[in-house]
Every structure is written in C-alpha cells, then in structure tokens.
N, C-alpha and C positions, 0 to 999 in steps of 0.2 A: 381716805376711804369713803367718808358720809361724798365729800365733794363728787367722786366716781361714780357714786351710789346714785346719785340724785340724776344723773346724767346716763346714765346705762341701764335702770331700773326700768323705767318706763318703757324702754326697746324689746326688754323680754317680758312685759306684760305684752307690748302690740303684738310681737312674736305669736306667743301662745293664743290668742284673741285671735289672730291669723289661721294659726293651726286648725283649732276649735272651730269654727266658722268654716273654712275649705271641709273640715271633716264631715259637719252636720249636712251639708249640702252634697258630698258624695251618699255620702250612706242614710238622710233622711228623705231630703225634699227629692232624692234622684229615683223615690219610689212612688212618685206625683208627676214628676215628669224628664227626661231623659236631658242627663246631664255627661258631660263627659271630662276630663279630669283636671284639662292646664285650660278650660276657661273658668271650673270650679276654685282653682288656686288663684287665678288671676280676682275672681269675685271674690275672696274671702280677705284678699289686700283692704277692702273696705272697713272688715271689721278692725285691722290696723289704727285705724283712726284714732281709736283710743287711746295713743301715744300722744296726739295733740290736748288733748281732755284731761289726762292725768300726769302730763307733763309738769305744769304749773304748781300741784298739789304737792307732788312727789317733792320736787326741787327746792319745794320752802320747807317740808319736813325733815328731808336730809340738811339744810343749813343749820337747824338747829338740833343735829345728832350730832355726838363728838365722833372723829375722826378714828373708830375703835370696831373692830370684828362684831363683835353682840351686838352694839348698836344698827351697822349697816345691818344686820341681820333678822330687826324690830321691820324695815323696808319690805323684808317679800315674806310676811307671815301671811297675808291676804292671799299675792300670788301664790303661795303655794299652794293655799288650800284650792283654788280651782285648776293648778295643773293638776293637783291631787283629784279632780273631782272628772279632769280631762281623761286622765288617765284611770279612773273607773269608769268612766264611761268609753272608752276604745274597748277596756278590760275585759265589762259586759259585752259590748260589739262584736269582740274576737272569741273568746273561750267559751262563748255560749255554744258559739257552734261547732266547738271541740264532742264536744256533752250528745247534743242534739242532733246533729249530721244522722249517726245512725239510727236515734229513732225517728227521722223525720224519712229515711229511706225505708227505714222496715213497713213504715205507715202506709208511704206513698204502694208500697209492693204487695202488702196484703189489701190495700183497697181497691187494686186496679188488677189483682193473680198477675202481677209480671214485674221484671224491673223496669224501669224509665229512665232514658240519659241525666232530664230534667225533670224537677217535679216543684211544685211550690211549696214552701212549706206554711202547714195552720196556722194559725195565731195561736190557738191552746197548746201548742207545741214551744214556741218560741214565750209566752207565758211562763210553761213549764219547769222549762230552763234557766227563765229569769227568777224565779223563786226559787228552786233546786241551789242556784248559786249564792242567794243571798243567807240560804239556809245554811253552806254549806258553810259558809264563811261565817256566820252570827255562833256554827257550834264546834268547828274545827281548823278556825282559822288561827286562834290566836297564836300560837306556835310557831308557823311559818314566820308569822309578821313578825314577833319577837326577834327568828333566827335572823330575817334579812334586814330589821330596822335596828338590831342591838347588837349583834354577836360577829358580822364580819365585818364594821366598821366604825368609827364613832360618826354620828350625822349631826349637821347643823342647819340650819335653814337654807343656808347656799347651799348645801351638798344635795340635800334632799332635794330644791329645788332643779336643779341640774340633772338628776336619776329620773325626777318625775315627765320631764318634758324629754330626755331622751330616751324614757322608755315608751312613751303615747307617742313621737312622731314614730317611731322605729313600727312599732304596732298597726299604727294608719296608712303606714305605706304596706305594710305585709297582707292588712285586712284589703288594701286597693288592689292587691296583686294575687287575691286570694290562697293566700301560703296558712296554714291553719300552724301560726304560732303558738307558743304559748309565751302569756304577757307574764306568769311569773319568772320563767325564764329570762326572758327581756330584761325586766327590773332586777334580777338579779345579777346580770351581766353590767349595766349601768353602775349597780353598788360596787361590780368588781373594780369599774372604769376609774370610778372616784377614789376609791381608795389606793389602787397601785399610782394613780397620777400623785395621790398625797404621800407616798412612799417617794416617787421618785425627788418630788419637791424638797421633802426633808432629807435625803440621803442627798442633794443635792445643796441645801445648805448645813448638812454636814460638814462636807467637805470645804467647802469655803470658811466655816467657821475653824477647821484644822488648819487652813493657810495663814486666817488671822491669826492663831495662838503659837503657830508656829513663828511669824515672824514677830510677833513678840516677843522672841525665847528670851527670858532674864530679867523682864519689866514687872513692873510689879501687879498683884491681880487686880486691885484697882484699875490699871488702867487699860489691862487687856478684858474687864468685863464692860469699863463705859468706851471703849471704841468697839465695843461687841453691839451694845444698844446702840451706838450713832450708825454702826453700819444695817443692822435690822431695820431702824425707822426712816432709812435712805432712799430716797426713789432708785429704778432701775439705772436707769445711767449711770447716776453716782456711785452704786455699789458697782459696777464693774468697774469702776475708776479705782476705788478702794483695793479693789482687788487684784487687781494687775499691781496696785502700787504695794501691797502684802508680798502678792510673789515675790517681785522684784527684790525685796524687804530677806524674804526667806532665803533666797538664794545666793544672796549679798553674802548672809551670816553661813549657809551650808560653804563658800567660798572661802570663808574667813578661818573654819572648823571649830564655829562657836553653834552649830548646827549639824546634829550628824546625816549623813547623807540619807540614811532610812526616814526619814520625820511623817515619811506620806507615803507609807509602802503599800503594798498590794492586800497583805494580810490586814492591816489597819483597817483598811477603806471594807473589805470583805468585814470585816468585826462590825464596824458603825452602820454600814449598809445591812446586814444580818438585823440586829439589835432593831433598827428601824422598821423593817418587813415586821417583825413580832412583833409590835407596838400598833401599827395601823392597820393592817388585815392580816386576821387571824386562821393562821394557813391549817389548822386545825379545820373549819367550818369550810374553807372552801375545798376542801379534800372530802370533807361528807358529801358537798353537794354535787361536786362534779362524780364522785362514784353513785349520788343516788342519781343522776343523770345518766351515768353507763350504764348501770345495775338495770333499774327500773323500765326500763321499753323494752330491750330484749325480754324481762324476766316477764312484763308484761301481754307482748305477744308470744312466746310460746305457753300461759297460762289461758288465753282465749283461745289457741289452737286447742288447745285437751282439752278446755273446756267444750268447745262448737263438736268436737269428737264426740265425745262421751251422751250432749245433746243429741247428736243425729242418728247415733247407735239404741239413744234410748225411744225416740220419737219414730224409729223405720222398724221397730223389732216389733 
C-alpha cells in the first residue's frame, strides 16, 4: 500500500493543483481579461508540475511507512486540507449566488424603475453574501457538518479526500455552465458515492470469504482463519486464483455430499448483503435527507408564493 501510495499520491496532488488553477483563471483572472474554457484547462496543466516537485519527497516518505491503511492515510492529510479548502472556495463561488441573485436583481430594478436582462452586480452585495455565509456557517452550521461528516458514513482520509475533489470538480463545471447548484448537495451525494461503493466492496468480499469457508467445510478453524489472512493480504491476481481454486474446492465437496447444495443460497447472500448496507450507510440518515430534499423546495416555493401574495395585497391596498 505505502509502495502505491508514494507512486499515485503525487498524481492526485497535480490533479487538484490542475483543477485549482484552471478554476481560478475561469472565474478570477477572466474578470481582467477574457478567457475562454479549453485554453483555460489546457493553462492550468502548468500548475501540474507540482507532481515533478513533490514527486521525490512523497516517494521517500512512503518508503518509510509500513504497508498499512492509517499509515498511507498520514500521505494525503496535507492534500486534503487544500481539496478541502478548493472545495470551499468553489463552495463560496457557487452558493453565494444562490443567496444574492435575488437581491442583486431587486437592486439592479429599483435603481434603474425597471427590470434588466443583465445587470452587474456591486461589490457590497457580493461582500454581503460572503459574510452572510460565513455567519451562517460559524452559528448554524455545525449540524449539518456532523450529519454529513459522521452520521451517514465512517470517513478516513482516503474517503474524505475522494468526496472533497469530487464534489469541487462536479461544482466548477456546474458554476462554468452556470447551473446554480447546490454544493451541499454535491458533497452529500459524493458521501453517498463512497459509502455504497464500500458497501458494494465488503458484500463483495463477503461473499468470497463464504466460498472460502465453504470449501473448507470440516478443517479446522485454525486453518480456515490463516488462509482467510493469506487470502486478504494477496494482490488482485492471486486472490482470484484463490478463488476459483475455493470454488472448485466447494463444488468438489457439494459433489461428494459432504456439502449441502444450499451453502450459497439466495437468502444468505440477501442476510450478509443486508447486515452490511446497516453497517456502512445508514439508511436511517439517507432517508431524512433525501425527504428533506423532496419536502423542502416544493414546501419552499409555495411558502414565497403566499408570502409575495399577502406582500402585494398588503403594499396595493
């Protein structure tokens, strides 16, 4: 794992380095002077470079990690704190103008008595909105972060890292295509991604670990739990080799009827598959949030309908 780490680590630093860079040159320097989007991408390959530069440092750090989940996981605490920091700042790029669109239109329309296709928006406006959010977040944010950073999965420095740059690119292309997302949605959809992928992974060596214990049937538990570790710490190859040679092992003995033919039924695999969904995302939380996602926009816009009613009946009478 460190050996992988040292060798793959540096490519998702240049990555997001990439990202970051193409992002700031659409949405900064392209209000200085006019930029347009696949020579912005092609420019920001520069900030790549940084794979050459941190190459070297990375590679002798992971030589001396031991070959273990936590350790490679000591590698991207750095990285993560700036996809984390990429991903607030898309965060502020995008949601601010969730907030602000409307007063920056109401502004534009009682300064001019009319509406306007386009209008610029102030700087005390886009100010406005960048403190409104930082407020918003310093006195009611903790909660959410709780619910999406504890409660629908367990994260590790890998996972988080993975959620954090696939919720900023996903963001940077919706803010390039002007789609007014929202980035907690984003990143909550990311949390969903990781944890059903770690669902599928462990229902997937579930089942492989039911072919080995199956064609173990009658040996003793010694030695169907150390060919359980040799087949865990086995590269890919080798454990599909293992495991065709289990099968073979299992069907040998379901032949012999020292195996009953049920060993790998339908309802088992429904049992261990079950058991595993409850263990890694907790379908409890992702049922709140998908009904606070249906619930909340409808209930939203017919409460600014009766609200702008009740305004206009009170402002014309």
């Amino acid at each position: 794992m460190a050996t992988a780490a040292g060798r793959r680590v540096p490519l998702l630093i240049a990555a997001m380095a990439w990202a970051f860079a193409t992002y700031m040159l659409l949405k900064g320097l392209n209000n200085v002077m006019k930029i347009v989007f696949w020579p912005a991408v092609l420019a920001g390959f520069a900030a790549a470079l940084t794979y050459a530069v941190i190459r070297g440092s990375i590679a002798r750090r992971a030589a001396a990690l031991p070959g273990t989940k936590s350790a490679v996981n000591e590698l991207l605490t750095w990285p993560l704190v700036f996809a984390a920091a990429l991903l607030s700042f898309a965060h502020g790029a995008n949601d601010v103008a969730n907030a602000i669109g409307p007063l920056a239109a109401i502004y534009e329309a009682v300064l001019h008595g009319a509406v306007v296709a386009k209008a610029a928006t102030p700087l005390w406006i886009l100010v406005l909105g960048a403190l409104g959010l930082s407020l918003g977040l310093a006195l009611y944010g903790g909660k959410p972060i709780m619910t999406v950073g504890k409660e629908i999965t367990e994260l590790d420095r890998m996972r988080a890292y993975a959620i954090a740059m696939a919720a900023t690119l996903t963001v940077i292309v919706a803010s390039q295509l002007g789609m007014p997302v929202s980035t907690t949605h984003v990143s909550i959809g990311a949390v969903f991604g990781v944890g059903f992928l770690r669902e599928l992974l462990k229902v997937n060596y579930a089942k492989m670990e039911a072919v080995v214990r199956a064609a173990h049937q009658g040996e003793d538990r010694e030695a169907v739990e150390a060919y359980l570790s040799r087949f865990e710490a086995a590269p890919v190859d080798e454990k599909k080799r293992m495991l065709t040679e289990m099968k073979r092992r299992a069907k040998d003995l379901e032949r012999r009827g020292e195996l009953a033919p049920d060993w790998f039924s339908k309802k088992e695999r429904k049992a261990f598959k079950k058991a595993y969904k409850q263990e890694i995302v907790k379908r409890s939380v992702v049922l709140r949030i998908v009904a606070a996602w249906i619930v909340t926009v409808p209930a939203t816009a017919v409460l600014a309908a009766v609200l702008f009613r009740v305004v206009e009946l009170l402002l014309t009478r």
